[in-house]
C-alpha positions in Angstrom: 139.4 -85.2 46.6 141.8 -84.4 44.2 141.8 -85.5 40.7 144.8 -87.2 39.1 145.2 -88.1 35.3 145.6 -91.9 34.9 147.8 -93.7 32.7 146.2 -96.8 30.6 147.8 -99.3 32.8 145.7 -98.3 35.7 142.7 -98.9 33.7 144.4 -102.4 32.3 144.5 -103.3 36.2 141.1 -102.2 37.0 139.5 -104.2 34.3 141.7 -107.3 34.6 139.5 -110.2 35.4 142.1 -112.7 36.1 142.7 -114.2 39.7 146.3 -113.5 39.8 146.0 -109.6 39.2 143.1 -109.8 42.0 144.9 -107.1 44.3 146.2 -104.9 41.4 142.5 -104.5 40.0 141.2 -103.7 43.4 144.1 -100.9 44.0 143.1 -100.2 40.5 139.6 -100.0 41.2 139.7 -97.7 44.0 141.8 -95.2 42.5 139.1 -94.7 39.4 135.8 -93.6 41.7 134.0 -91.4 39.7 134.4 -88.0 39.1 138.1 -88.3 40.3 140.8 -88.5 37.4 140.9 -87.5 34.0 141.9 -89.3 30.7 143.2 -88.9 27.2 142.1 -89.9 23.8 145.1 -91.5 23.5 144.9 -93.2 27.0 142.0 -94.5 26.1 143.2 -95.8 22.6 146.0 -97.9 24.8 143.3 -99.2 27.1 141.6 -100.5 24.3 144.4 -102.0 21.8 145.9 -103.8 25.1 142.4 -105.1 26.6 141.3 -106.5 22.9 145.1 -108.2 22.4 144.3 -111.9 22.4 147.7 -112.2 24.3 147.1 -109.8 26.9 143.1 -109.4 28.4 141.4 -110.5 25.2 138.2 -108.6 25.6 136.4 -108.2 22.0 136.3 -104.7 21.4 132.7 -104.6 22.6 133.8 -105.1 26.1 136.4 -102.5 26.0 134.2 -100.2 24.8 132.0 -100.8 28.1 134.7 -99.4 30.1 135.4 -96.7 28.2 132.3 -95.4 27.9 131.8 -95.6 31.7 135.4 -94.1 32.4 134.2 -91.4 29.5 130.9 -90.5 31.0 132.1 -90.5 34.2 135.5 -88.2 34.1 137.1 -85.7 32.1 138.4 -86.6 29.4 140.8 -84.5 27.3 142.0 -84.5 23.3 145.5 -85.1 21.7 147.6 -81.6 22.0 151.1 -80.8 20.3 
């Protein structure tokens, strides 16, 4: 399978709990299997400031840090470059 790098919103999608983004976080969800797409440091920073924004997913930042530990451990993930 090929790898693809993903953009924070797919990981917003895939760790959305709420009903009405149901079919988004399953698309979501089965485009991030393991081993199959890389990330950014700075990716990840947007996953994290948008998932702990009380207006938006409002996860603490213990949660986030759940999924980006599994999303890190699990796929490549690559530093900030000029």
């Amino acid at each position: 399978m090929m790898s693809a790098f993903v953009d924070s919103n797919i990981l917003l999608y895939a760790a959305d709990g709420r009903v009405a983004e149901a079919d988004k976080a399953e698309v979501a969800r089965r485009m991030l299997a393991p081993g199959t797409f890389h990330l950014s440091v700075q990716v990840i920073s947007e996953f994290t400031a948008v998932a702990t924004n009380p207006n938006k997913l409002g996860m603490s930042r213990e949660e986030a840090a759940v999924y980006c530990d599994m999303w890190r451990d699990t796929n490549e993930v690559h530093p900030l470059t000029i």
